[in-house]
C-alpha positions in Angstrom: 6.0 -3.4 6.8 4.0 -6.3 5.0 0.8 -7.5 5.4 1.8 -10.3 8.1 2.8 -7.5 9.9 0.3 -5.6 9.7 -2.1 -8.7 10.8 0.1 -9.3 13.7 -0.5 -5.7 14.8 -3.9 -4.7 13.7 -5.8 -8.0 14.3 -8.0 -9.9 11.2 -10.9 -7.8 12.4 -11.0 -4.7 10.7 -12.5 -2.8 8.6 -11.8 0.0 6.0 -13.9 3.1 6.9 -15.0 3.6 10.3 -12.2 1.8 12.3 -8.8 2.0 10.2 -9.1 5.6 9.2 -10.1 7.2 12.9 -7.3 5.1 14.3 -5.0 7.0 12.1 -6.5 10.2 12.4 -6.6 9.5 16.2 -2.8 8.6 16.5 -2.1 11.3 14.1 -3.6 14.1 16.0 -1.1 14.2 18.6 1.9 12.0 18.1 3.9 13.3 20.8 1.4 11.3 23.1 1.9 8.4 21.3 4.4 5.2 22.4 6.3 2.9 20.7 3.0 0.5 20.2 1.0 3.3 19.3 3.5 4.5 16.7 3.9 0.7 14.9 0.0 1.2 15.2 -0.2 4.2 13.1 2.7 2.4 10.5 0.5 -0.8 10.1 -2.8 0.9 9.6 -1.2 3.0 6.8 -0.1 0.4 5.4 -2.9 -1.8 5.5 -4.8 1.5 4.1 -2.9 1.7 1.1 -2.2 -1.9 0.5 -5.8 -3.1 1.4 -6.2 -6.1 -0.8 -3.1 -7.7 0.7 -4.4 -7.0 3.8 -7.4 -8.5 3.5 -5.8 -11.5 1.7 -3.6 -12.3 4.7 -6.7 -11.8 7.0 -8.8 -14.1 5.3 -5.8 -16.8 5.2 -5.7 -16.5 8.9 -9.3 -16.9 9.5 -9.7 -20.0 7.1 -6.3 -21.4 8.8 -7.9 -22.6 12.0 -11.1 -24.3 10.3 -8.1 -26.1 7.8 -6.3 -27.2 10.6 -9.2 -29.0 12.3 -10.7 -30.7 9.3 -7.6 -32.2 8.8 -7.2 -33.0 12.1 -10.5 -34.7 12.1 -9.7 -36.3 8.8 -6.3 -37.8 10.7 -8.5 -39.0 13.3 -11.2 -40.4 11.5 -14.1 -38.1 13.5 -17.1 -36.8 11.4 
């Protein structure tokens, strides 16, 4: 697992303490329930838990990434 992983799983949306956590305790509580999603779920939030700053970092990458790619776009273009 590595944090573009994780991103691609979990979202960019997320944060610490009252969303990672109770997913993990929820999927934890009963894993014979769980699916194949539900289990790479579980992987990527413990990861993302323990390795939050990468996490984050590859989040906030994302998030900037559209804006970037329309200012250069308008840039190319020549629109204000």
């Amino acid at each position: 697992m590595n944090a573009y992983e994780a991103a691609d799983i979990l979202g960019i949306s997320r944060r610490r303490n009252g969303d990672l956590r109770e997913m993990v305790r929820a999927l934890t509580l009963f894993p014979w329930f769980n699916t194949a999603e539900d289990a790479k779920r579980r992987e990527a939030a413990l990861w993302a838990l323990t390795h939050w700053k990468e996490y984050q970092d590859e989040c906030a990458r994302r998030r900037e990434a559209p804006a970037i790619a329309l200012s250069l776009l308008k840039i190319q273009f020549g629109r204000d």
